[in-house]
N, C-alpha and C positions, 0 to 999 in steps of 0.2 A: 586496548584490546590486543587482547596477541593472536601469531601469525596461524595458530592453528584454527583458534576462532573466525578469522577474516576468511581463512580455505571452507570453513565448517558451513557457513554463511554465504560462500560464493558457491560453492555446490546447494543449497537451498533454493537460493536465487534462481540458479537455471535449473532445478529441478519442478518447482513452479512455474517457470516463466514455459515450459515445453509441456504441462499442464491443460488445456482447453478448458477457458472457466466461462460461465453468462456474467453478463456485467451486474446481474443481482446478485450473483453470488460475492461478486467483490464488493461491492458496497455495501453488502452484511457483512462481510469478513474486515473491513475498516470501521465499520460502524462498531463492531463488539471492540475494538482495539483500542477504542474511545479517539478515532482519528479525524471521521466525520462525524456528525449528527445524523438525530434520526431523520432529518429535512434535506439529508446529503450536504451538507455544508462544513468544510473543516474546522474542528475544536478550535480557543483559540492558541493550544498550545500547539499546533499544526498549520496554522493561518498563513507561515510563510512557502508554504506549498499551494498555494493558489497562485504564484507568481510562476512556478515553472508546470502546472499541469493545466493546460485548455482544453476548453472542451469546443469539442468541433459544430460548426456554421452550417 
């Protein structure tokens, strides 16, 4: 990946991340990405991101 696309992609980032989204919203917008299920549960081409995202107690 070159360095224009990492700048293209870190301006994305914080451009969403300073967004206000509902949490239905994001788990439609991962769901269409084929990243969760429609049960909320990560694909299993995604399954090693259940080690770094918890869900809180």
């Amino acid at each position: 990946m070159g360095s224009n696309q990492i700048k293209l992609l870190l301006d994305l980032a914080k451009q969403i991340e300073s967004e206000p989204r509902k949490k239905a919203e994001i788990v439609e917008t991962l769901t269409a990405a084929k990243i969760l299920t429609p049960k909320g549960k990560f694909t299993s081409h995604y399954s090693n991101l259940r080690k770094v995202v918890a869900t809180p107690k």
